[in-house]
C-alpha positions in Angstrom: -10.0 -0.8 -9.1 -11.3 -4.2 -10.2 -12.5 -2.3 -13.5 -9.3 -1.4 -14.3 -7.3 -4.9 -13.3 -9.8 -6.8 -15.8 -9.0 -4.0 -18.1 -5.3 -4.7 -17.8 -6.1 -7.8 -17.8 -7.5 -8.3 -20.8 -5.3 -5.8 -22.7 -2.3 -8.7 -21.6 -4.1 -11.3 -23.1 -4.6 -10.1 -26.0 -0.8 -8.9 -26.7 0.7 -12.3 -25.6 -1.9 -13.9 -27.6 -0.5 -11.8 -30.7 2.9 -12.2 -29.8 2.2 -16.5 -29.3 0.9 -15.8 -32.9 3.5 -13.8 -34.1 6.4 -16.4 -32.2 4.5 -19.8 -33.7 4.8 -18.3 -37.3 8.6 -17.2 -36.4 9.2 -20.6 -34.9 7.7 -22.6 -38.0 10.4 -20.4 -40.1 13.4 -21.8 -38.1 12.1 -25.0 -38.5 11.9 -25.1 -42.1 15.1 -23.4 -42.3 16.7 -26.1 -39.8 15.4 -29.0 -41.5 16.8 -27.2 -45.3 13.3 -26.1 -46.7 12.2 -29.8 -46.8 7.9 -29.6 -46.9 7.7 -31.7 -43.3 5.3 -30.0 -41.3 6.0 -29.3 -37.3 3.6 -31.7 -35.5 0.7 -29.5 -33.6 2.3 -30.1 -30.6 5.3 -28.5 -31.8 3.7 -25.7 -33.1 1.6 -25.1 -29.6 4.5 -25.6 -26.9 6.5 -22.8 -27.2 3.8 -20.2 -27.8 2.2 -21.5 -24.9 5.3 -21.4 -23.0 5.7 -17.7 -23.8 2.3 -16.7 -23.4 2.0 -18.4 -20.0 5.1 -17.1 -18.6 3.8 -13.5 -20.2 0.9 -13.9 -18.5 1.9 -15.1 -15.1 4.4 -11.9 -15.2 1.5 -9.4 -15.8 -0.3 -10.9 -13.1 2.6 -10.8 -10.6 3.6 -7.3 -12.0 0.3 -6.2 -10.9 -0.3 -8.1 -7.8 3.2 -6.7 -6.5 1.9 -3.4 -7.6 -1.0 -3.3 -5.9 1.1 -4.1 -2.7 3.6 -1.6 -3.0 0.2 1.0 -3.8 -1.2 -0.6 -0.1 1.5 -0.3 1.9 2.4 3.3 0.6 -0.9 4.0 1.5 -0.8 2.8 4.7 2.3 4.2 5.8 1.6 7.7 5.1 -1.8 7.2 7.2 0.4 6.0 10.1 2.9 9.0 9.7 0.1 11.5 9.3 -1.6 9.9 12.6 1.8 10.4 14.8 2.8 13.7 15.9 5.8 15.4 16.5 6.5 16.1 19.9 8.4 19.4 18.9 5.4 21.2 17.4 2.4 20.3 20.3 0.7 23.0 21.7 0.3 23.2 25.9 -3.2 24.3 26.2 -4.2 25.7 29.8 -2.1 29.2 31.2 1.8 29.7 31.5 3.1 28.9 35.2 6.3 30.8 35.4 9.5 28.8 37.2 9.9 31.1 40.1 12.9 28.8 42.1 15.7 31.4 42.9 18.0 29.3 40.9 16.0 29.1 37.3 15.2 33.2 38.5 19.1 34.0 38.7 19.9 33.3 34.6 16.9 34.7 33.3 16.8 38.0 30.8 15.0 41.1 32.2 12.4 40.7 29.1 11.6 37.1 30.4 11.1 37.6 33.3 8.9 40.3 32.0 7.0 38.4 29.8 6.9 35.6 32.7 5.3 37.9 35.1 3.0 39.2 32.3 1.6 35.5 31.8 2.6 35.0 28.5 4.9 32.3 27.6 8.2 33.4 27.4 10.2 34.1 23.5 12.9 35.5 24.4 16.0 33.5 26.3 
């Protein structure tokens, strides 16, 4: 995982360093154009602060898009673990033998077939 993120890492760099390239040429353009074609040349500092702007706020987005990433990954993770590890209520299994409900009451709605399969020691299927 670290492999990769320097990976990434490094691949960001490298476009916002091309597009800071790319943007200080574009930005020297305007200029000239703004100031009518004279031959004044943009101070360095000029020339550096909106490139670096860009590439810094490039760069600071990478790293929050994968930071943010990697949490979402994490927690998706994690949750799954903790619904795998719960169990449904609905599909447990009783282990140990069937005790059939023999109070006259429960006795007095019950199928011919349960109370077959009751006396049989199964677990009752049918209703």
């Amino acid at each position: 995982m670290a492999k990769v993120l320097s990976d990434l890492q490094e691949s960001i760099v490298k476009l916002v360093v091309a597009k800071a390239n790319s943007i200080s040429k574009s930005a020297q353009a305007l200029y000239q154009l703004k100031t009518g074609g004279s031959q004044k040349k943009m101070s360095m500092a000029k020339k550096l602060v909106l490139p670096g702007l860009i590439t810094g706020s490039v760069a600071l987005g990478g790293v929050g898009g994968a930071m943010i990433n990697a949490i979402q990954a994490h927690a998706a993770t994690t949750d799954a673990a903790a619904t795998a590890a719960t169990t449904n209520p609905g599909t447990t299994v009783q282990s140990g033998t069937f005790k059939s409900n023999e109070d006259p009451a429960h006795e007095a709605g019950e199928s011919a077939a349960r109370e077959a399969q009751e006396n049989a020691g199964q677990t009752p299927t049918v209703q």
